[in-house]
C-alpha positions as CSV (number, residue, x, y, z in Angstrom):
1,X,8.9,25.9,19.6
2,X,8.7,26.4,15.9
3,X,6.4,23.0,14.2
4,X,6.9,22.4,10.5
5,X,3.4,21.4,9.3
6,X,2.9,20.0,5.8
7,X,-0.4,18.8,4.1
8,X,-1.8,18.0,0.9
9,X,-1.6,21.5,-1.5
10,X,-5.2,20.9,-2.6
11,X,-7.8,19.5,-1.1
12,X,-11.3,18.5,-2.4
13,X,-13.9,18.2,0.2
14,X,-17.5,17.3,0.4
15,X,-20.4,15.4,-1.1
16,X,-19.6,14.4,-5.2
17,X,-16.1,16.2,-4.8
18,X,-15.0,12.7,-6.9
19,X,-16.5,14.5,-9.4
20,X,-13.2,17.3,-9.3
21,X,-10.7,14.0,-9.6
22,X,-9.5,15.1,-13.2
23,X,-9.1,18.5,-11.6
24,X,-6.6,17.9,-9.7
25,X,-4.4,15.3,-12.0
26,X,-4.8,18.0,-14.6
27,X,-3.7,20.6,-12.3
28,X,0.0,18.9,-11.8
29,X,0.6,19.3,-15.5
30,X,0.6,15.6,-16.3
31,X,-1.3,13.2,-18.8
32,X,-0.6,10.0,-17.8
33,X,-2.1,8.4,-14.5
34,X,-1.9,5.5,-12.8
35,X,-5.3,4.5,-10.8
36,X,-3.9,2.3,-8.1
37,X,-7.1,0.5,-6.3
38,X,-7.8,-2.9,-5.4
39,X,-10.0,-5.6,-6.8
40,X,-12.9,-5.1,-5.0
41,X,-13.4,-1.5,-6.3
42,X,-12.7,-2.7,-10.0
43,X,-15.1,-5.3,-9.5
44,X,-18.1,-3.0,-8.7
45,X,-17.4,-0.4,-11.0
46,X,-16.1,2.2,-8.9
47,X,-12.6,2.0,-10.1
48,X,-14.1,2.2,-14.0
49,X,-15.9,5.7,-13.0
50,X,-12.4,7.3,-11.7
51,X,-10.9,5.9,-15.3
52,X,-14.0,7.6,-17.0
53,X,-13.5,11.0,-15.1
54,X,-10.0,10.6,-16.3
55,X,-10.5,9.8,-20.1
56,X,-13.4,12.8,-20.1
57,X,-10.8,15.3,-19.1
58,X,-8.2,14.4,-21.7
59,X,-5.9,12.0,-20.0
60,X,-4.8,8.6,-20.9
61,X,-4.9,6.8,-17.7
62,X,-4.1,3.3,-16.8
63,X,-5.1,0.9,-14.2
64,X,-3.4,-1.4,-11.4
65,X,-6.2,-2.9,-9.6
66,X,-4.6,-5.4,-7.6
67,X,-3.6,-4.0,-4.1
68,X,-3.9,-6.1,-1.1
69,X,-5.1,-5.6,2.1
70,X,-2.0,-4.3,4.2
71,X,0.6,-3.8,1.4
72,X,3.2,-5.9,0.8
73,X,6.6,-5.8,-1.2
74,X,5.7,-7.9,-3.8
75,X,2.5,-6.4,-4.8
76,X,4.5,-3.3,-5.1
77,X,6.5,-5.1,-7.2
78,X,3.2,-5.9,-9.5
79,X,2.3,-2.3,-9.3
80,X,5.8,-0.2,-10.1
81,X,6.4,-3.4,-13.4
82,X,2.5,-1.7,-14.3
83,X,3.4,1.9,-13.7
84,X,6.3,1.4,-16.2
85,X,4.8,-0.6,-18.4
86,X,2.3,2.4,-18.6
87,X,4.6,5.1,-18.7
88,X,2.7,6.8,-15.8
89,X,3.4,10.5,-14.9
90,X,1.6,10.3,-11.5
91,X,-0.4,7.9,-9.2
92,X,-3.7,8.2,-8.2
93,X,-4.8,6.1,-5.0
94,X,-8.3,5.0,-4.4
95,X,-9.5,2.5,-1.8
96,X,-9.0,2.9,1.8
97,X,-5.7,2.5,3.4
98,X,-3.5,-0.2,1.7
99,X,-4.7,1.3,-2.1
100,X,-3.8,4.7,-0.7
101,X,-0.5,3.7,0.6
102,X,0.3,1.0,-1.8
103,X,0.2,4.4,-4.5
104,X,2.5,6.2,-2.5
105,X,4.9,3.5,-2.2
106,X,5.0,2.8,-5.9
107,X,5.3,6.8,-6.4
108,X,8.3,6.7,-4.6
109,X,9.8,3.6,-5.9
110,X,9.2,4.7,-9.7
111,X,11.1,7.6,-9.0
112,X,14.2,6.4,-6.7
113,X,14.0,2.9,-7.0
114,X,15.6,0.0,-4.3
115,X,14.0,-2.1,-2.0
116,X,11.3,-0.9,0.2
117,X,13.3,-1.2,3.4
118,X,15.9,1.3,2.5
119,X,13.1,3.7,3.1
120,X,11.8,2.4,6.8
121,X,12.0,4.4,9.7
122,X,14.3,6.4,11.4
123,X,14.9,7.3,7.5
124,X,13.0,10.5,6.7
125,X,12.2,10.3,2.8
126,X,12.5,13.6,1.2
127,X,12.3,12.9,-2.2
128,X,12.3,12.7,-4.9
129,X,8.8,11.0,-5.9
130,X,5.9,10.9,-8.7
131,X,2.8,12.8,-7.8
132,X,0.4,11.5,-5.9
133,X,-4.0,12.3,-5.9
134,X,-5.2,10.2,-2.7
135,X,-9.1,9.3,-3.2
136,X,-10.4,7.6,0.3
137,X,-13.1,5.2,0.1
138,X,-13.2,4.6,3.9
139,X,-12.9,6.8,7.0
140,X,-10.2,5.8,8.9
141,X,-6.7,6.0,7.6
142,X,-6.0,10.0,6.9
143,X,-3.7,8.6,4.2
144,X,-4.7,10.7,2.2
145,X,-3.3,13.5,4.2
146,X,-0.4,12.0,5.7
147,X,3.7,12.0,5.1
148,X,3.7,7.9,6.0
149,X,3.1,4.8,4.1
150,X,3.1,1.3,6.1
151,X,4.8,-1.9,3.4
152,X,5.0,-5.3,4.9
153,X,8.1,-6.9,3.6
154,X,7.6,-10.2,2.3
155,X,10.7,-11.5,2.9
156,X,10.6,-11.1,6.5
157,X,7.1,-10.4,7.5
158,X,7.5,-7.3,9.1
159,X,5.4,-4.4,8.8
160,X,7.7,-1.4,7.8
161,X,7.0,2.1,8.9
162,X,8.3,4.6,6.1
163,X,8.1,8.4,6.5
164,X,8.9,11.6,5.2
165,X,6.9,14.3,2.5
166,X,8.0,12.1,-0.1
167,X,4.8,10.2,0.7
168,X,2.5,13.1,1.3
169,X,0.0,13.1,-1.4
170,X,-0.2,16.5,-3.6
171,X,-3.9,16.5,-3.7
172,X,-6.5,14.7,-1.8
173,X,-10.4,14.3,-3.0
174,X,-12.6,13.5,0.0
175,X,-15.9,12.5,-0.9
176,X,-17.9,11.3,2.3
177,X,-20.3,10.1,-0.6
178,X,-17.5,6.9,-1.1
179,X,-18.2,5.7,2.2
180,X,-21.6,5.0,2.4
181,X,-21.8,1.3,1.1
182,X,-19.3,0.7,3.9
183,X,-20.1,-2.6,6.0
184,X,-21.1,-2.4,9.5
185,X,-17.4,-3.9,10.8
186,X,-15.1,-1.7,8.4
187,X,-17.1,1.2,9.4
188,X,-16.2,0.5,12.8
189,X,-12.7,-0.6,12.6
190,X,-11.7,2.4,10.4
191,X,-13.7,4.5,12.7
192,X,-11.4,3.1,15.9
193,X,-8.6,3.8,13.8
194,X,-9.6,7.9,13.3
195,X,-9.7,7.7,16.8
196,X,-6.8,6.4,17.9
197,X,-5.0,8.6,15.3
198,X,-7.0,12.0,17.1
199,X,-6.2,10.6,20.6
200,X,-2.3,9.5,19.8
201,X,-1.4,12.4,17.8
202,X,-2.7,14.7,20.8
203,X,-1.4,12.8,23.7
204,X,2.1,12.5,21.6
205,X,5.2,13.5,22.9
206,X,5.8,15.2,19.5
207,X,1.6,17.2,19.7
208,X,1.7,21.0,19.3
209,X,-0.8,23.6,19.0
210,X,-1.9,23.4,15.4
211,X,-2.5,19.4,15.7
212,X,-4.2,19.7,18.8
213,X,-7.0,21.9,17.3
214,X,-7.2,19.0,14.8
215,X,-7.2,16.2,17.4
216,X,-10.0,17.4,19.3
217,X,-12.2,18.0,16.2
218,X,-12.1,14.4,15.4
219,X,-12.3,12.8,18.5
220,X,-15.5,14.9,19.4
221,X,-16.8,13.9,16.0
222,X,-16.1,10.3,16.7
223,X,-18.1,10.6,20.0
224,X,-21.2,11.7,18.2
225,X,-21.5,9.5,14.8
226,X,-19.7,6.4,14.9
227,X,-22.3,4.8,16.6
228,X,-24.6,6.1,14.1
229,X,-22.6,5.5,11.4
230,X,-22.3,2.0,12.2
231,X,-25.8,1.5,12.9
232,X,-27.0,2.9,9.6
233,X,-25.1,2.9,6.8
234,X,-26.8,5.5,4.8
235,X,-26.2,7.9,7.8
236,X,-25.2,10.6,5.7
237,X,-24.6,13.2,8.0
238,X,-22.6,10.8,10.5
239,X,-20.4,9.7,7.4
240,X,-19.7,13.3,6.3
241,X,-18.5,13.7,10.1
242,X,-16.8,10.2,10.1
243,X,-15.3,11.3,7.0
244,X,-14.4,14.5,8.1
245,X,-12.4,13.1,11.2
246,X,-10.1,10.6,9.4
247,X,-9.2,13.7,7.0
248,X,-8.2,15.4,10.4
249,X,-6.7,13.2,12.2
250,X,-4.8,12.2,9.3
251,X,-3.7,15.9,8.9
252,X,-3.0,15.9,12.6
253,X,-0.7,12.5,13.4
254,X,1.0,13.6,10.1
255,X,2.6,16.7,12.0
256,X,2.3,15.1,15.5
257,X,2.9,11.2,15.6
258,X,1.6,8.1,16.2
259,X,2.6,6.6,19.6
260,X,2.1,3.1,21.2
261,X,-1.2,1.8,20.0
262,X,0.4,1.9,16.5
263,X,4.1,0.8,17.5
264,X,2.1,-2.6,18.4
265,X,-0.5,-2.8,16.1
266,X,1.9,-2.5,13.0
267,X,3.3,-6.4,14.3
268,X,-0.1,-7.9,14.9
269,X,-1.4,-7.1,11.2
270,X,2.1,-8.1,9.5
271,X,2.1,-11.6,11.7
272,X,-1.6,-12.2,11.6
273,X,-3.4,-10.3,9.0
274,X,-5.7,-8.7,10.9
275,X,-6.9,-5.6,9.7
276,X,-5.2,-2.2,11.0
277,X,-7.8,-0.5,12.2
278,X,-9.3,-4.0,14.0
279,X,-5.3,-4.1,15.5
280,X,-5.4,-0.6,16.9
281,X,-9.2,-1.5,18.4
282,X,-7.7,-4.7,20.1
283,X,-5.2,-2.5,21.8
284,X,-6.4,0.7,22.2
285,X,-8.1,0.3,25.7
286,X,-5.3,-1.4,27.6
287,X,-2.6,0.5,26.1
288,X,-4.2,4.0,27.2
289,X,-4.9,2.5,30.6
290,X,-1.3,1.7,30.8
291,X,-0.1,5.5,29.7
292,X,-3.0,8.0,31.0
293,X,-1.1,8.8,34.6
294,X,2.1,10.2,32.7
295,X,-0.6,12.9,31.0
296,X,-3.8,12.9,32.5
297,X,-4.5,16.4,31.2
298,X,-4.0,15.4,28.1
299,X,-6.2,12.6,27.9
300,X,-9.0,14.4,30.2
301,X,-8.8,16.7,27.4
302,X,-9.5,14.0,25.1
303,X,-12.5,12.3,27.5
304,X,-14.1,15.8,27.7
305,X,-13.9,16.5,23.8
306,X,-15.6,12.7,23.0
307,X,-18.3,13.6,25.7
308,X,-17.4,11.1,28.7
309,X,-16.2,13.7,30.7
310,X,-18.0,16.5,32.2
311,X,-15.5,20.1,32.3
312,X,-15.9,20.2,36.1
313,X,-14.3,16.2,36.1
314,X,-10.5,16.5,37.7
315,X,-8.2,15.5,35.4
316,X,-7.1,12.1,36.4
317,X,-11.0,10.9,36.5
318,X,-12.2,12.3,33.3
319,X,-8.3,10.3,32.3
320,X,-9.9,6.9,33.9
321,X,-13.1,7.7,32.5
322,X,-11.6,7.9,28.8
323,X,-10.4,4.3,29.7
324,X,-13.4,3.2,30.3
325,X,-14.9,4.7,27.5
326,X,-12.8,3.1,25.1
327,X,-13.5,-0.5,26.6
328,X,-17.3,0.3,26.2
329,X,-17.2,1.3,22.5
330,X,-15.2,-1.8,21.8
331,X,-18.0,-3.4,23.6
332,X,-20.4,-2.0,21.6
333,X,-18.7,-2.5,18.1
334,X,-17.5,-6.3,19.2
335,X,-14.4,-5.8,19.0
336,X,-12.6,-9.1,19.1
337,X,-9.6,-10.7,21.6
338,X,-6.7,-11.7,19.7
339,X,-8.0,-15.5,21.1
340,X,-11.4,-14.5,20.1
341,X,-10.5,-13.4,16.4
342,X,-9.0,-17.2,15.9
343,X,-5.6,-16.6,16.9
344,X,-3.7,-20.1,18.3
345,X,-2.3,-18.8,22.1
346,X,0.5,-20.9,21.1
347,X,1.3,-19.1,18.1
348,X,0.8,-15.5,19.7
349,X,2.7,-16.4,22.7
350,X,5.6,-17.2,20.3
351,X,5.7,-14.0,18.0
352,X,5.5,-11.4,20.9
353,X,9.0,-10.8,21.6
354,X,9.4,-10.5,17.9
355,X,6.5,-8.0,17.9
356,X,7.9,-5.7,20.9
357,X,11.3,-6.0,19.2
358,X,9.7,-4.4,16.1
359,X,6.9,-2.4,17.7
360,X,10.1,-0.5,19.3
361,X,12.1,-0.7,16.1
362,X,9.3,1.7,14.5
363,X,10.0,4.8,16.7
364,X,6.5,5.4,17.5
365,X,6.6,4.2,21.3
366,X,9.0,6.6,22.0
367,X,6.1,9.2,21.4
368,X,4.4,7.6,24.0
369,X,3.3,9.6,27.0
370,X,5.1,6.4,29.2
371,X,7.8,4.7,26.9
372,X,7.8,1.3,27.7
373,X,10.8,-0.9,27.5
374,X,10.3,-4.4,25.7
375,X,9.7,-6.3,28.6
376,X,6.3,-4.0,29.0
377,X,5.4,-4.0,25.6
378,X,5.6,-7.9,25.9
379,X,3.3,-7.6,28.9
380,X,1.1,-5.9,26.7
381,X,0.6,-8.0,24.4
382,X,-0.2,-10.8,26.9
383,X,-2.9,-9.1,28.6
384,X,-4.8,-8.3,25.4
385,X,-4.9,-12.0,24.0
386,X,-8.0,-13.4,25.9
């Protein structure tokens, strides 16, 4: 089996690589940048350092600082009116996630045009697209390495899944350094979400042997510091490891796939705003209970490399154990219930066969170790609320 991998064609990597920023807009022969963010990181400065690294090298950029959490349509529609009004060459995303995405989005859509759902999955987006320079701030997404974006449509509330290397950034600068002002909770949820990235994109249907190397790496890193990094901020060897894994993982489901966790998860945050990486935490334990007996290697493999699992452990135990591992760190991190994050029973009980309708409508279940049919995925959904 021949696997077609694709990352970002320059990478930045380590402690004050935001310093290189300029670097690589300067590199793609352009002058005039759009720094897509959000308003928290214009509000502390952070964005206005990225502008000066810009201005010092020569360029004239400009600035959209008005992302949302989980991107929707009509911010993109806010963004792409400023990338024109600009006159922007390329887009340079900096936040966590929803900045990241929302600049690949707006890349796309300054360069093709149309309504973000012509571009949802099954389509695969080839092109053509403005360049894109992906700046994380958290460790969690791997956006910055990845061929996906993820735009909730206004209109209709559902969280659209849109694929392809038209949204795989050309350079990515990974500064672990970002991270460390990172509260406690978004430490942990983005940490959950690196996980379930590592752990999907090796269990998938779709894994092969140069994502698996990648998988294992992260999850094994996840294992050691995200305890750590969540206890104490200013960590800074468990956030260059923390950082490290997202970047991997990232890498990783970009070639492999997502599977389950995120087929459901992609529903919860477009119905109830809760944060992705939260979502995926929610699920994570049940769902893998539900799929480890149609690949226990595979997730043994997994248990063993985030240290739960001995190499002597038969397969379906060390499978079991990863279960139980998983319900433990979401223990330890307090993870929330959906009932326990606020969310009426009445109201949840209502949206899930909506949400299994467009969990499956996504593609990723079908990656799944065990597809499940809606009636499962409905089941699913159930069992997590309390």
């Amino acid at each position: 089996m021949t696997s077609r991998i694709a990352q970002p064609r320059e990478m930045y990597v380590g402690g004050g690589a935001v310093e290189r920023v300029a670097d690589a807009v300067t590199a793609l022969g352009v002058g005039r940048p759009l720094l897509v963010t959000d308003p928290y990181l214009h509000s502390t400065g952070q964005a206005d350092r990225i502008l000066g690294l810009l201005s010092g090298a020569g360029l004239a950029p400009g600035l959209f600082a008005e992302t949302v959490p989980d991107p929707t349509t009509d911010c993109l529609d806010a963004a792409l009116a400023a990338l024109k009004g600009h006159g922007a060459d390329c887009v340079v995303g900096f936040g966590g996630g929803s900045p990241m995405d929302s600049a690949k989005a707006v890349a796309l859509l300054a360069a093709q045009g149309g309504h973000m759902s012509r571009y949802k999955a099954p389509r695969l987006n080839t092109g053509p697209a403005l360049p894109v320079v992906a700046v994380p701030t958290t460790a969690g997404s791997g956006s910055e390495a990845t061929q996906f974006t993820v735009v909730t449509d206004s209109a209709t509330d559902e969280k659209m899944l849109c694929a392809g290397p038209a949204f795989l950034p050309v350079a990515a600068v990974v500064d672990y350094e970002l991270t460390l002002s990172m509260p406690p909770r978004l430490t942990a949820d983005t940490g959950v979400d690196a996980l379930t990235h590592a752990v999907e994109a090796y269990v998938s249907r779709k894994a092969n042997p140069f994502t698996d190397g990648l998988c294992l790496l992260a999850v094994s890193a996840v294992g050691r510091f995200l305890r750590r990094a969540v206890a104490d901020g200013a960590d800074r060897e468990a956030r260059e490891a923390m950082t490290l894994a997202a970047t991997r993982a990232g890498i990783a489901f970009s070639n492999s796939s997502v599977a389950l966790v995120h087929g459901m998860s992609r529903p919860i945050g477009a119905h109830f705003n809760v944060a992705h990486g939260l979502s995926n935490a929610m699920l994570f334990p049940a769902v893998t209970a539900f799929s480890v007996r149609a690949a226990e290697a595979r997730y043994a493999a997994c248990a063993r490399a985030l240290g739960v699992a001995g190499d002597a452990r038969p397969d379906a135990a060390a499978a079991d154990d990863l279960v139980e591992a998983l319900r433990r760190l979401c223990a330890d991190l307090d993870v929330p219930t959906p009932r326990r994050y606020g969310i009426e029973e009445s109201a949840w009980t209502r949206a899930i066969p909506l949400m299994a309708r467009q969990a499956l409508a996504s593609g990723s279940p079908a990656n799944n170790p065990r597809v499940p049919d809606a009636a499962e995925i409905e089941e699913l959904y159930a069992r997590i609320y309390r």
